[in-house]
C-alpha positions as CSV (number, residue, x, y, z in Angstrom):
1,X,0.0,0.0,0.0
2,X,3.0,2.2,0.9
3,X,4.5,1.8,-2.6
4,X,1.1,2.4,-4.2
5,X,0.3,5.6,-2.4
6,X,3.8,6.6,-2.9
7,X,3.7,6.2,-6.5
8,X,0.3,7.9,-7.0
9,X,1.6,11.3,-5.8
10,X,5.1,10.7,-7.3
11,X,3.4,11.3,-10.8
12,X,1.1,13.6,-9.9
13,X,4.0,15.9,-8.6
14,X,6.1,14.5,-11.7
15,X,3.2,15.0,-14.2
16,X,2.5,18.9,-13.2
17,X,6.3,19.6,-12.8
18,X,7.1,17.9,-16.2
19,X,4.4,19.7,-17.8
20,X,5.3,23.1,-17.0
21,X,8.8,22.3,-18.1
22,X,7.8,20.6,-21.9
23,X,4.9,23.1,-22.5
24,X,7.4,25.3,-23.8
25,X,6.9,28.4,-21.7
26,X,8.5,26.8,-18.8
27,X,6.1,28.4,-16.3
28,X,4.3,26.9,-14.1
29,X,1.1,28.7,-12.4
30,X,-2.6,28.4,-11.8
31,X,-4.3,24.9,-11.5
32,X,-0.6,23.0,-12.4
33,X,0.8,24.7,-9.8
34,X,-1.8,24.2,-7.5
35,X,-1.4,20.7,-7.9
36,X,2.0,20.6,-7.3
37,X,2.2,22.3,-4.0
38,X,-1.2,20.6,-2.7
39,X,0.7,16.9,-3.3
40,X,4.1,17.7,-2.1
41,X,2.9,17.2,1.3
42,X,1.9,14.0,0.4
43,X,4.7,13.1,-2.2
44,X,7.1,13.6,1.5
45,X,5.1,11.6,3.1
46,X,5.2,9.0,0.8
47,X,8.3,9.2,0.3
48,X,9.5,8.7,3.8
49,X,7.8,6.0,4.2
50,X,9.3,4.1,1.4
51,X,12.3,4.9,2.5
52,X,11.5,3.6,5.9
53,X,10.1,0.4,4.6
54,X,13.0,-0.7,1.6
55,X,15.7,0.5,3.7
56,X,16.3,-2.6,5.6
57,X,15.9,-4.4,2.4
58,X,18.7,-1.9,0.8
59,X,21.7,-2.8,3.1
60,X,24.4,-4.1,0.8
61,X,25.7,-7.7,0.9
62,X,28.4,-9.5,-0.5
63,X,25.9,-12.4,-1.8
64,X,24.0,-9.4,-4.1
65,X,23.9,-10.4,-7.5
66,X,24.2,-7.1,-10.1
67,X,20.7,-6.5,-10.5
68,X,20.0,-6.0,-6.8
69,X,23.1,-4.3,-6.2
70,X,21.4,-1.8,-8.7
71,X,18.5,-2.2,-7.2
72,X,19.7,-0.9,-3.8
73,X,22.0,1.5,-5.6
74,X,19.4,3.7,-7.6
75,X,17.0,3.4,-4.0
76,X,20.0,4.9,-2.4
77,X,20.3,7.5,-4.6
78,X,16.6,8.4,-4.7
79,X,16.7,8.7,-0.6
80,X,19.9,11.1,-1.1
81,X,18.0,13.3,-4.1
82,X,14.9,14.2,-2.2
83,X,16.8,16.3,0.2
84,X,17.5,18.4,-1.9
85,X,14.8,18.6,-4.1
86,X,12.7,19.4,-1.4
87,X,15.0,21.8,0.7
88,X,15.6,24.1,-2.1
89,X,12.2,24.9,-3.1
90,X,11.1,25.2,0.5
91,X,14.3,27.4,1.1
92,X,13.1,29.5,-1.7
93,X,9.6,30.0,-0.4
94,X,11.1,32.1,2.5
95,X,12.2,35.8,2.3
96,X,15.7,34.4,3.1
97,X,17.3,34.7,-0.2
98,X,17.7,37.3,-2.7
99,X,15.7,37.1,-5.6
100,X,19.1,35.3,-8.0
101,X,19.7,33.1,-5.2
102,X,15.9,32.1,-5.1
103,X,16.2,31.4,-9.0
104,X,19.4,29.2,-8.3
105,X,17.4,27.3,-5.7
106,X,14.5,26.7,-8.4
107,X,17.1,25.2,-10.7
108,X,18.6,23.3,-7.4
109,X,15.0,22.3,-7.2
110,X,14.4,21.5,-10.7
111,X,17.7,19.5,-11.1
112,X,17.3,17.1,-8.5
113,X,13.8,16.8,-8.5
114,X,14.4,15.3,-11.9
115,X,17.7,13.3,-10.9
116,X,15.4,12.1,-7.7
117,X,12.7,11.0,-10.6
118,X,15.4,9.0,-12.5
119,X,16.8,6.8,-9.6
120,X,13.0,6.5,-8.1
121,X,12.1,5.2,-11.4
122,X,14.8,2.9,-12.0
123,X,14.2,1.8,-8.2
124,X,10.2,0.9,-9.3
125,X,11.5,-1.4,-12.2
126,X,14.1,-2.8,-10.9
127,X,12.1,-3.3,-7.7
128,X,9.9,-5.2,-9.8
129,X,11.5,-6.7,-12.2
130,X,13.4,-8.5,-8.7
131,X,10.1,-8.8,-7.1
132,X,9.2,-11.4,-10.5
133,X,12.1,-13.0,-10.5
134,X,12.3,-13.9,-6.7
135,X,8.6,-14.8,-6.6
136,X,7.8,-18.6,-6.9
137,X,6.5,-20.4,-10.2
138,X,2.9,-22.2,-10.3
């Protein structure tokens, strides 16, 4: 259930943030942004949980064979790339920097956010394809 929730606000936050940046103007506002800010609360949540639940099952092992060592690898590097992802933007909500240091944090934001999407997804599938291959035959 975690992984499900998890991945339902994953691309909802991945949908309105990759739409605003392959509609061209590279704005995002009104309903898309909207949407965006309302699931990030719930994209965190998500996500900590997930990371609370796989990382037992992410320690490394000599016995790992190269496609769980992947596996555990690209979870790894999601759990490092939401820090920042979500630290930066929430940094550059605040009156704390100045207006060019609030557009570096939005590219901070935008750069790992989309790094953080890459691992996660490679995590899923690999997850996955793991999950099948572990699983026992009829």
């Amino acid at each position: 259930m975690v992984n499900v929730l998890g991945a339902i606000a994953f691309l909802l936050i991945a949908a309105t943030g990759l739409g605003s940046y392959w509609s061209g103007d590279g704005v995002m506002a009104g309903d898309r942004l909207l949407t965006h800010v309302a699931m990030a609360p719930l994209f965190l949540i998500g996500a900590v949980m997930i990371a609370i639940y796989w990382a037992d099952r992410s320690r490394f092992a000599a016995a790992d064979n190269w496609l769980l060592r992947l596996r555990k690898i690209s979870f790894w590097a999601a759990v490092v790339l939401v820090a920042p992802a979500v630290l930066s933007i929430l940094l550059a909500m605040f009156p704390i920097a100045q207006p060019a240091q609030q557009k570096q944090l939005f590219d901070l934001h935008r750069t790992t956010a989309m790094a953080f999407s890459i691992a996660a997804m490679l995590f899923a599938l690999l997850a996955l394809i793991c999950w099948m291959r572990e699983r026992p035959r009829p």
